[in-house]
C-alpha positions, 0 to 999 in steps of 0.5 A: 471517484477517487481522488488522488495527489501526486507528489514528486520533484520531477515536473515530468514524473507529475505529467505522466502520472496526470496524464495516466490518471486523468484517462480514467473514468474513476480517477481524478486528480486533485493536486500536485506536490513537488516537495514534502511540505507542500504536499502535507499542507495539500492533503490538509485542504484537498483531503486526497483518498490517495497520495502517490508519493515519492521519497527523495525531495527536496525540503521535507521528504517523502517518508517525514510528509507521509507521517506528517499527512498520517498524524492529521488524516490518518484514513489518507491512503499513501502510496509509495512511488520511487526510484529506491528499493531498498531496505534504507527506503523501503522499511522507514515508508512502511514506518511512517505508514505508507500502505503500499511500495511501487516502483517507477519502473512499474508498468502504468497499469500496475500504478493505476491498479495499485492507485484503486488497491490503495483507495480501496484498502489493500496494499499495493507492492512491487513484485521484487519488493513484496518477495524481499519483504517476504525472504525478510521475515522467513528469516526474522521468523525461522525457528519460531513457533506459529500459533494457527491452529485456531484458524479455520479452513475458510480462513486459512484459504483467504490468508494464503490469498492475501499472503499472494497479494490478492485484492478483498475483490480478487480472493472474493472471486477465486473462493466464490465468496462475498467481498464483505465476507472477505473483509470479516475473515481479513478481520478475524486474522488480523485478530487471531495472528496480532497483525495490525495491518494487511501487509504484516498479516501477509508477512505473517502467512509467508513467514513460516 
């Protein structure tokens, strides 16, 4: 069962998203948040595995609660659920150590999809946004030297998946592999490339 906290300011944001949530068999949900300093003292006392977060509250934001949540429960999985897309947004959640960036025009399938991603260790974004993140750091990367020739064949396969966004279970199945395989190679690259989490690794797969 995962267990997940909701925090927005809008009363009828947090009932879709119970109401979503609650009709899964896997899915519970713990709490509920309307501002940012309620949600860090929640997540003290429920210790949610996944908190949906919104950005803009009033009192304490989205972004100073999901550093806050992250200094006191750094394994806590924050996933970011906004209106704003942008760069202003988009880059001081990922800062503070949001793990993934959907937004609420998503379609609900995608939010539970990413609610299991994010418990489960990936990262969950919106397809506009992964592709800026993307265009970004082809830019930041262009004409810069890439140091892969140390990597395998078999890793190179599972670093073209995650730079698609693929879940550990999802490249398991495509390269006919075991997810805990996936995991060790995810691990190694993460290594060889000095990427410190799954996003950046995928940057740096799509970066050049």
């Amino acid at each position: 069962m995962i267990r997940v906290l909701l925090v927005d300011d809008q009363h009828l944001i947090r009932a879709g998203l119970r109401m979503l949530c609650d009709a899964q068999p896997d899915l519970e949900v713990v709490g509920e948040a309307d501002n940012g300093r309620e949600a860090v003292a929640l997540a003290a006392r429920l210790r949610p595995d996944v908190v949906v977060m919104d950005l803009r509250m009033p009192g304490v934001d989205g972004i100073t609660a999901t550093s806050r949540i992250l200094a006191d429960r750094p394994a806590t999985r924050i996933m970011v659920l906004t209106t704003f897309g942008d760069d202003d947004h988009l880059y001081p959640a990922l800062t503070a150590g949001a793990c993934g960036f959907l937004l609420k025009d998503a379609p609900p399938a995608d939010l539970l999809d990413g609610v299991r991603r994010a418990a489960a260790g990936d990262s969950p974004f919106s397809p506009e946004v992964l592709r800026r993140l993307v265009r970004r750091a082809v830019d930041a990367r262009a004409g810069a030297p890439r140091h892969a020739a140390d990597l395998t064949g078999r890793e190179r396969d599972v670093l073209d998946l995650v730079a698609e966004g693929l879940s550990n279970t999802e490249i398991a199945d495509r390269l006919h592999i075991g997810v805990t395989t996936v995991k060790t190679h995810i691990t190694s690259l993460m290594t060889k490339t000095g990427s410190p989490n799954r996003v950046r690794l995928a940057l740096w797969a799509r970066g050049g």
